[in-house]
N, C-alpha and C positions, 0 to 999 in steps of 0.2 A: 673486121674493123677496117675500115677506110685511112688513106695517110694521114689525113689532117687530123681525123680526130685521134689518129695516137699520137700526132704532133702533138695536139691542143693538150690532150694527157701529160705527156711529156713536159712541155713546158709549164702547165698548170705545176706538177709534181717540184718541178726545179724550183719555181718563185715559190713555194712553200720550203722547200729545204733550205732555200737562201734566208727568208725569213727567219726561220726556226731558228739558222744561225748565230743569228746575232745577239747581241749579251743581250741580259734583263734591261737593263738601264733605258737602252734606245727602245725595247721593247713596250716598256711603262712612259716610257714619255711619247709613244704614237696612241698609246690607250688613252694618254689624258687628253688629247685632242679630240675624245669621245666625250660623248654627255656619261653621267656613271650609271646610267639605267642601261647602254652599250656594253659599257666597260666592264660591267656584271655580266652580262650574256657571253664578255668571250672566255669566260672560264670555261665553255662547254667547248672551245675548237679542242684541245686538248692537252692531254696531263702538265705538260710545259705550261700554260696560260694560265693553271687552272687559280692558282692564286697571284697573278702580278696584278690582278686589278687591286688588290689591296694594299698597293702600295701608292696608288693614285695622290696625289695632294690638290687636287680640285672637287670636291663634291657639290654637283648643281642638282638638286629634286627638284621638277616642276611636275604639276600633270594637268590634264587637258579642261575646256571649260565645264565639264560633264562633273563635276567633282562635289557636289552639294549634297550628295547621300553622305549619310553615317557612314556606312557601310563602307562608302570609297574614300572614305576620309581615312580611317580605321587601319581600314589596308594601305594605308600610303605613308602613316605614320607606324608600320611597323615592317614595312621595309626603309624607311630614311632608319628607324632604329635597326636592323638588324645589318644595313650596312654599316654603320658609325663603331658600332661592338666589333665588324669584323676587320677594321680597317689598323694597319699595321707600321704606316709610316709615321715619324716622328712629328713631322711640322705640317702644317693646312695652308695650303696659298690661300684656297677660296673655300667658304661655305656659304649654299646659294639654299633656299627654300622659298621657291613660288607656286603657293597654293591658299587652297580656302581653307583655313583653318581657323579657331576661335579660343578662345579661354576655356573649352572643356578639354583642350588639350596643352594646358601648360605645364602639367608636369612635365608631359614629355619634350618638348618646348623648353624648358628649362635646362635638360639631361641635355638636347641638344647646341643649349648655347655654352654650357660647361665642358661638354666634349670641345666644340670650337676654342674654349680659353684655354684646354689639357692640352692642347696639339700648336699654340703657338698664332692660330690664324692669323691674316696678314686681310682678308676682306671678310668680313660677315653680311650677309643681307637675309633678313626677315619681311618675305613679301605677303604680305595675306590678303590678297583680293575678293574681297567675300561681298557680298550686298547687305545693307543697315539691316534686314527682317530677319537673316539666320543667324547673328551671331552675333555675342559681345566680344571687344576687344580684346585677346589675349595681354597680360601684363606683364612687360616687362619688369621687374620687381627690383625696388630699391636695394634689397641685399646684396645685387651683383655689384652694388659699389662700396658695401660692405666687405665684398671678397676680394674687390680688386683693392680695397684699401691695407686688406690682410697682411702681414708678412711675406705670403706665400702668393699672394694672389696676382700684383702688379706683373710678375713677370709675363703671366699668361697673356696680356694682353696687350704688351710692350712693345709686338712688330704688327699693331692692327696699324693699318693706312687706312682703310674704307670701311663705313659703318653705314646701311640702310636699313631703313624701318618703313614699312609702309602698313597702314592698319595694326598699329602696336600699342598701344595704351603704353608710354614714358615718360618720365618727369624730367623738368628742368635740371634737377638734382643730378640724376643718373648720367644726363647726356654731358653735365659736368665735370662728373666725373670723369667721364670717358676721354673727354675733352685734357684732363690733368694726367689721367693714366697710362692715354694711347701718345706718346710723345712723338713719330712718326705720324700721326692720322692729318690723312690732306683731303677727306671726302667724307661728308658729314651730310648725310639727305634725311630728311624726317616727313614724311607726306601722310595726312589723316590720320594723327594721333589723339585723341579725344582728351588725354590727361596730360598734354605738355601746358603749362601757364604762363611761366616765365624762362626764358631762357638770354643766358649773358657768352656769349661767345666771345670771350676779350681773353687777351692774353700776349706780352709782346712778342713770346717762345713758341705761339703756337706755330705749327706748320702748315695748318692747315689751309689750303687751298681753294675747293668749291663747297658748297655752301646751300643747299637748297632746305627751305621747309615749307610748306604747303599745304592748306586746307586744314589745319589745326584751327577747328574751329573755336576751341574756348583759350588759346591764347593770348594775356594779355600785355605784353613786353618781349621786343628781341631786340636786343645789342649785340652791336658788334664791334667789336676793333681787334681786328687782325693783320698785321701788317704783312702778310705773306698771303690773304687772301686775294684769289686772281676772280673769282665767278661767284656771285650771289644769284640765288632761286629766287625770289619768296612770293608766292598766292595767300592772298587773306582778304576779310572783308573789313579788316579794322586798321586804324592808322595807328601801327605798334612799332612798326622798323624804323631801328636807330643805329646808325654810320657816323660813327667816331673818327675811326682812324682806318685807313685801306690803299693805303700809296699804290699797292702793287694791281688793285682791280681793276680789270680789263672788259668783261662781261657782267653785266646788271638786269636782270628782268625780274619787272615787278608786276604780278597778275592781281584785277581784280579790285577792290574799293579801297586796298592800301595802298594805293597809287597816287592817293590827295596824299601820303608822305612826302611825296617827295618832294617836298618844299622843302622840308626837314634838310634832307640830306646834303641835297645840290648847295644849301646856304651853310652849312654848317665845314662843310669839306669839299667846297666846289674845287678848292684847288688841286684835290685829288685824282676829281673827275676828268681831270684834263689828258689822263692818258686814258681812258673805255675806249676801247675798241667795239665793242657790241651795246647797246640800249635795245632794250623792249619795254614797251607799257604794252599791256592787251590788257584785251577785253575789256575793263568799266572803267576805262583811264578815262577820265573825267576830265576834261586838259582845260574844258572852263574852271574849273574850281581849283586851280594848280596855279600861285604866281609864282613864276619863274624870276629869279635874280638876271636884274639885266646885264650884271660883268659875266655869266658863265657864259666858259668857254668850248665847248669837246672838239679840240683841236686834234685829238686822233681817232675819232670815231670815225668807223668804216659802214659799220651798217645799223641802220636805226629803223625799227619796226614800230608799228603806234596807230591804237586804237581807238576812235573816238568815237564819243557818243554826247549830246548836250541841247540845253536851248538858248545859251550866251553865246551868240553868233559872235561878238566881238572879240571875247576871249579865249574861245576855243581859235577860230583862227589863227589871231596875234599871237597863240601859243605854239600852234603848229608850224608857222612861217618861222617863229622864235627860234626853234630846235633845230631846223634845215640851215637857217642862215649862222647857226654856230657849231656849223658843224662842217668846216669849209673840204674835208676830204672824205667827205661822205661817197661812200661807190654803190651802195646799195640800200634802198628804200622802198619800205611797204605799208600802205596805209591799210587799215582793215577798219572801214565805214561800218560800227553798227546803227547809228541815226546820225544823220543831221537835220538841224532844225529845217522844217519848210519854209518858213520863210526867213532863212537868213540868208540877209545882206552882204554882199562884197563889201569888205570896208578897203578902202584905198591907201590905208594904211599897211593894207595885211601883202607885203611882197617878197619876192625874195633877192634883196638888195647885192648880192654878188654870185659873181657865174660859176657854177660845180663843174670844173672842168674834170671831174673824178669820178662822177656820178657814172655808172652805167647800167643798173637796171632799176627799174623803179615797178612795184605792183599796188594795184588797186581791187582790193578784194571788198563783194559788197557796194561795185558801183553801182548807179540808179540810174545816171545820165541825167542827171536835174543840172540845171545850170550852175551852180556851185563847184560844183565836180568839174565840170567842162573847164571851168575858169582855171580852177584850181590846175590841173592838166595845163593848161595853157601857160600859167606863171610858171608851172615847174620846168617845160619845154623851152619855155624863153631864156633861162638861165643853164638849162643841162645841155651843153650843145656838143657832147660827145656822148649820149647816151646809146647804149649798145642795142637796150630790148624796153617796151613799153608794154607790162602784162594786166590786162583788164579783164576782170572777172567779175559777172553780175552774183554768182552765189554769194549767198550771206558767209562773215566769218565763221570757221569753227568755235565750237563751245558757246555756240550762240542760242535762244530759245525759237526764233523767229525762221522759219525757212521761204525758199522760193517758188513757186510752180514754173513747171515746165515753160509755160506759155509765156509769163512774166520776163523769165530770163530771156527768154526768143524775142520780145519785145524790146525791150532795153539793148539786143546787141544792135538789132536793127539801127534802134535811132542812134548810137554810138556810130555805127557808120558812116554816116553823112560825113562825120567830122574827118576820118580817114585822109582823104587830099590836102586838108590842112595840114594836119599833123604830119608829111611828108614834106610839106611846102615851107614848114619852120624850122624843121629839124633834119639831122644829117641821121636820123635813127634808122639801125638798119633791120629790127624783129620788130613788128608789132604783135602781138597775142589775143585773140579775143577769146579767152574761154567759156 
């Protein structure tokens, strides 16, 4: 044997004795730093290890996109059971489940959100990413708000802060509950539930914070008034979202054809909105069929992302200039063009009447290079005259149906260049971007 490698021995040998040393405690909390599909395997380094993954308080199960057999379902829910039976600490920071699973596994599904209530959990997420043709939604069953109404039952659920669902069949009822029983809970996401209908998120105690629900297609009501909420989700194709009361909201994105709400909200408690720091409209924000109150103000909005698509040239404009010019410390701007009309008109009206000296990056995703765009660029440059970066992208937005060809795209940067010298010529910009 050579020196080094009885060194390499040696010292290999020492960082294992060092290791070994050290108590359980610090031991199990470098294991929870593993996924628990690891933190199982180190049972086998040896006798010392062989049970402190059981003391873990993180359980995340995920498994790979391959998972749509029986067979690898089968097996994947009876190792999250045979870990859960052998797990030994008191309390659960986290229970995570991301996989394809359905309603022919809700018993088991069940046993695991029961184990999560026994052990105190603090986050639960039920992910099930499955496609519509293999599976009905597993249910989450109104009884669990009969349990947590129990004598016995509130306690279990009294230190949850975060609650996801994603592909879970819940009712308004339930999430109500939860809402009453988790008196810590400040993260509440519900995305493609097929049985939520109505849901009322009000409460002046709540704690709750962010706010997301999405693609719940037979929903037909959500209120909100929370006065400690800082962040709203919501995607939908229907005009259901209602904003009561939300002094504290910072961040607002609304996906999708519930976006003609927001008339709703901005008139109803514009004076709320005056502190957001983030707006988003995407995707089918419709900003011609959206009349904006002409006193709103977003006097601290930092960054405002927005979508448009239309054929009221007049009103989609006067809406768009609308948003920019009351939003005077705006720093960051991204338009995402899924149409404009062809033949709309510059209206002379449509400007932006004071200078963003805050602004400094600004994107345009889904440019064409039609003259609309160009102008539009132009008004924006004439007022941002400290802008940092200018990013032009002919790709279509994401989540879009329509895409671009190679060639298209090659075309459209082309004639975007001409314009290059000007846009140097008006402005102190120091990145242009053409992707």
């Amino acid at each position: 044997m050579n020196l080094s490698s009885c060194f390499l021995t040696q010292t290999d040998n020492f960082s294992e004795d060092l290791i070994d040393k050290l108590p359980d405690e610090i031991l199990i909390s470098i294991i929870s730093l593993l996924t628990t599909k690891e933190a199982v395997i180190t049972s086998i380094l040896s006798t010392r290890w062989r049970y402190l993954w059981r003391y873990i308080s993180r359980l995340n199960f995920y498994g790979s996109g391959d998972n749509l057999l029986s067979g690898e379902r089968r097996k994947f829910v009876n190792g999250v059971n045979q870990v859960c039976s052998s797990i030994l600490v008191p309390k659960l920071e986290e229970f995570s489940v991301d996989f394809c699973l359905n309603q022919s596994y809700s018993r088991d599904i069940d046993l695991w959100v029961e184990f999560a209530m026994s052990k105190g959990v603090e986050s639960l997420d039920l992910i099930f990413p499955c496609p519509d043709a293999v599976y009905t939604q597993y249910n989450l069953s109104n009884d669990f708000c009969t349990l947590m109404n129990s004598p016995s039952g509130p306690s279990g659920f009294v230190h949850m802060k975060s609650l996801a669902l994603k592909n879970v069949d819940v009712s308004g009822e339930l999430l109500e509950c939860f809402l009453v029983c988790c008196p810590l809970l400040c993260n509440l996401s519900v995305v493609l539930s097929r049985n939520l209908r109505n849901l009322k998120v009000c409460g002046a105690s709540l704690q709750l914070k962010v706010l997301k629900i999405a693609n719940c297609t037979y929903l037909t009501n959500l209120e909100v008034l929370a006065p400690k909420l800082v962040s709203i989700q919501f995607a939908g194709q229907r005009e259901i979202l209602q904003i009561h009361n939300v002094p504290s909201l910072l961040d607002l994105m609304i996906d999708g054809q519930a976006v003609v709400c927001i008339t709703h909200p901005f008139i109803s408690v514009q004076h709320n909105f005056s502190q957001l720091q983030t707006l988003v409209l995407k995707r089918y924000s419709i900003l011609e069929n959206v009349e904006l109150p002409s006193s709103l103000q977003l006097t601290s909005l930092r960054e405002l992302t927005l979508a448009v698509e239309g054929n009221n040239s007049k009103a989609l404009l006067n809406n768009l200039f609308f948003l920019i010019n009351a939003s005077p410390l705006l720093k960051r701007f991204t338009l995402q063009i899924i149409s404009f009309p062809l033949f709309l008109i510059w209206e002379e009206e449509a400007t932006i009447k004071h200078p963003h000296q805050h602004l400094e990056l600004v994107k345009i995703i889904g440019f064409s290079s039609i003259g609309i765009e160009i102008r539009f660029i132009m008004e924006l440059l004439e007022s941002a005259f400290r802008l940092e970066q200018l990013v032009i992208d002919p790709n279509v937005p994401p989540d879009t149906v329509d895409c671009r060809c190679k060639y298209t795209v090659l075309s459209i940067r082309e004639r975007f260049k001409k314009y290059i010298p000007w846009i140097y010529k008006r402005t102190t910009l120091i990145d242009l971007v053409i992707l």
